[in-house]
C-alpha positions as a Markdown table, in Angstrom:
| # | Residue | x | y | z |
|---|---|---|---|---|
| 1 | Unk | 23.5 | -2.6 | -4.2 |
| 2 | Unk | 23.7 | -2.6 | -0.5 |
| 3 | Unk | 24.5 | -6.2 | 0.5 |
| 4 | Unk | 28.0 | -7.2 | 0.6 |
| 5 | Unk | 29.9 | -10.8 | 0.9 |
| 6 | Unk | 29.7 | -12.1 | 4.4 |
| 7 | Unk | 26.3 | -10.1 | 5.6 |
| 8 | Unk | 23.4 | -11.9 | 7.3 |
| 9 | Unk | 20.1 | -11.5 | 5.1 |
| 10 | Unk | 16.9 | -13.3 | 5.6 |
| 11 | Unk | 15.0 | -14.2 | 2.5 |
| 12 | Unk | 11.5 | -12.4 | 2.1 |
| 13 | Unk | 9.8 | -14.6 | -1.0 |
| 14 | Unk | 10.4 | -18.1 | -2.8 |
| 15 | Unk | 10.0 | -21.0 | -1.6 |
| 16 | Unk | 12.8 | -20.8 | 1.2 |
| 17 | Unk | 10.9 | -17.7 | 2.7 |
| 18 | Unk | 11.7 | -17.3 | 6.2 |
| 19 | Unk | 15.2 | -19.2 | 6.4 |
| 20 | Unk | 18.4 | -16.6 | 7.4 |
| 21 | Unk | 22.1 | -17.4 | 5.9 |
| 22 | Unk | 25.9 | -15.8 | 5.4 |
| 23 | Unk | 26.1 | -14.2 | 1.6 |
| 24 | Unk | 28.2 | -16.2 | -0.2 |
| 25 | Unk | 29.2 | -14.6 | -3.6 |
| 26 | Unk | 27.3 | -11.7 | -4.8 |
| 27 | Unk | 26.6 | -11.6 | -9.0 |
| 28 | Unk | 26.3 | -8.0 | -9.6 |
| 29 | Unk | 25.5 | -7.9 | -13.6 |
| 30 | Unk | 22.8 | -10.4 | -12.9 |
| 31 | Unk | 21.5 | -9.0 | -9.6 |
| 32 | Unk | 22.1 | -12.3 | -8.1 |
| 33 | Unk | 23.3 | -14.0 | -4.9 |
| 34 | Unk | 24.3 | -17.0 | -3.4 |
| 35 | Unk | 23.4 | -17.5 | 0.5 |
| 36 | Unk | 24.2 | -20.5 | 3.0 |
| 37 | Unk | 22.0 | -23.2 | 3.6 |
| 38 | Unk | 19.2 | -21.6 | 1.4 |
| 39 | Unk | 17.9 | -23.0 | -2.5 |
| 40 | Unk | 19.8 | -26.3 | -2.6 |
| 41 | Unk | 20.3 | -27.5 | -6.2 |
| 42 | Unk | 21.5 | -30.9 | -7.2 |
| 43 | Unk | 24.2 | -30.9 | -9.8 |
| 44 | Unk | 25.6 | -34.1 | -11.7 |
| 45 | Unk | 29.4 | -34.1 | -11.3 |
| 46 | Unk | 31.6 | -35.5 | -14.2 |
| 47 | Unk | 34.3 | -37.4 | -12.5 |
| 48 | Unk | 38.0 | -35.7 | -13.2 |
| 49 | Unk | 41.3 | -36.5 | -11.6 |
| 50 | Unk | 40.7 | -34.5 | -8.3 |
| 51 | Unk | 36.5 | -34.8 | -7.8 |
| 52 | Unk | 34.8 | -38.0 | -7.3 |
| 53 | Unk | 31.6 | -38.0 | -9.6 |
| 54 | Unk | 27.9 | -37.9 | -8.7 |
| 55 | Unk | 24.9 | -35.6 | -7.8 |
| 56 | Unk | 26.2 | -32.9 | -5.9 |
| 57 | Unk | 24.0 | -30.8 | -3.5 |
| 58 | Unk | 24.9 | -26.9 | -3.6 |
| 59 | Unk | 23.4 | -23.5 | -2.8 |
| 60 | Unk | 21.4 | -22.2 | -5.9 |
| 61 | Unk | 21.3 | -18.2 | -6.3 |
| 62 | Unk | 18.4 | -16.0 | -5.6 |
| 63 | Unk | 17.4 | -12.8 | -6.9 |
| 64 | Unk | 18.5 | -10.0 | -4.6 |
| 65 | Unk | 15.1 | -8.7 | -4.9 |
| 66 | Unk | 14.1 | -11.4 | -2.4 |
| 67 | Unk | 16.2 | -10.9 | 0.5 |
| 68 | Unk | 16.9 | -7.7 | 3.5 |
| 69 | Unk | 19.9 | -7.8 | 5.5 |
| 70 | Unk | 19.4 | -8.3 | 9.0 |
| 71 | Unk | 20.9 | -5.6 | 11.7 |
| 72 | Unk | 23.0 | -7.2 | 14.5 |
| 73 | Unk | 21.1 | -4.8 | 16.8 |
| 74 | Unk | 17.4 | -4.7 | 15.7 |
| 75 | Unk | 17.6 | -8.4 | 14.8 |
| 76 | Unk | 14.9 | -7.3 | 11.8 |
| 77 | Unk | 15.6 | -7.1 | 8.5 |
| 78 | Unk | 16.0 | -3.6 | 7.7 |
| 79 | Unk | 16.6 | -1.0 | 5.4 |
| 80 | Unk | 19.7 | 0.8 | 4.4 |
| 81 | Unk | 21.1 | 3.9 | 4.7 |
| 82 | Unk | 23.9 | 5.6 | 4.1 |
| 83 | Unk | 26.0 | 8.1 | 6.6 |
| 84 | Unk | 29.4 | 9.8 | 6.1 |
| 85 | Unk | 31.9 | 9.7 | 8.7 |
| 86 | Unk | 34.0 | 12.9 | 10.3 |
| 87 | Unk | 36.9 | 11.2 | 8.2 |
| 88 | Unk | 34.9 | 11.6 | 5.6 |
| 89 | Unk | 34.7 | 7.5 | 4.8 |
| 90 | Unk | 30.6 | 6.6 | 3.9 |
| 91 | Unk | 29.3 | 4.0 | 6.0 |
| 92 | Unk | 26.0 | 2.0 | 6.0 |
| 93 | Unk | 23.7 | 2.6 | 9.2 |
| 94 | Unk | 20.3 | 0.9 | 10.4 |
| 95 | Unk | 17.1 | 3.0 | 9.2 |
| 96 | Unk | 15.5 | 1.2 | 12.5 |
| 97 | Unk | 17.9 | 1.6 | 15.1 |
| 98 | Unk | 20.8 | 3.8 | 13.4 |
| 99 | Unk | 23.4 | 1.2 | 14.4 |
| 100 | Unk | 26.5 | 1.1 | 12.1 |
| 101 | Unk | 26.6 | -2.1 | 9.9 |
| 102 | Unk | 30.4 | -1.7 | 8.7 |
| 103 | Unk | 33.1 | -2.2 | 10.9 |
């Protein structure tokens, strides 16, 4: 699994194809993910001491099938690869451009 917490992705099928957001939380033993602004759910809140009840409106989680992380250079979605560094530290790089995507 190449996508990490905080990466850009664009979403490739469903019915929010098209729309680009921030990763959110990543579920690894269900291959899942949560992105900003994309698949809002409504959820009915109990009321407790700190939450005021109601229907809620949250990002949902896609498959991770359905998205490509998007290269700050290229600005395409692209795919991964993988390159080690002289310090022998493994880094993820463009397959388009061959721009680092780590810091």
């Amino acid at each position: 699994m190449n996508i990490k917490k905080g990466d850009t992705v664009k979403v490739l099928a469903g019915k929010e194809k098209g729309k680009t957001g921030k990763v959110l939380s990543i579920n690894r033993e269900d291959g899942r993910i949560v992105v900003e602004k994309v698949n809002f759910i409504k959820k009915h809140q109990r009321p407790d001491a700190r939450v005021k009840g109601g229907i809620v409106q949250k990002e949902g989680s896609i498959h991770l099938s359905n998205v490509m992380l998007l290269c700050g250079k290229c600005e395409k979605e692209v795919r991964i690869g993988q390159k080690k560094l002289d310090d022998g530290k493994k880094v993820r790089v463009c397959r388009k451009c061959g721009e680092t995507l780590d810091e």
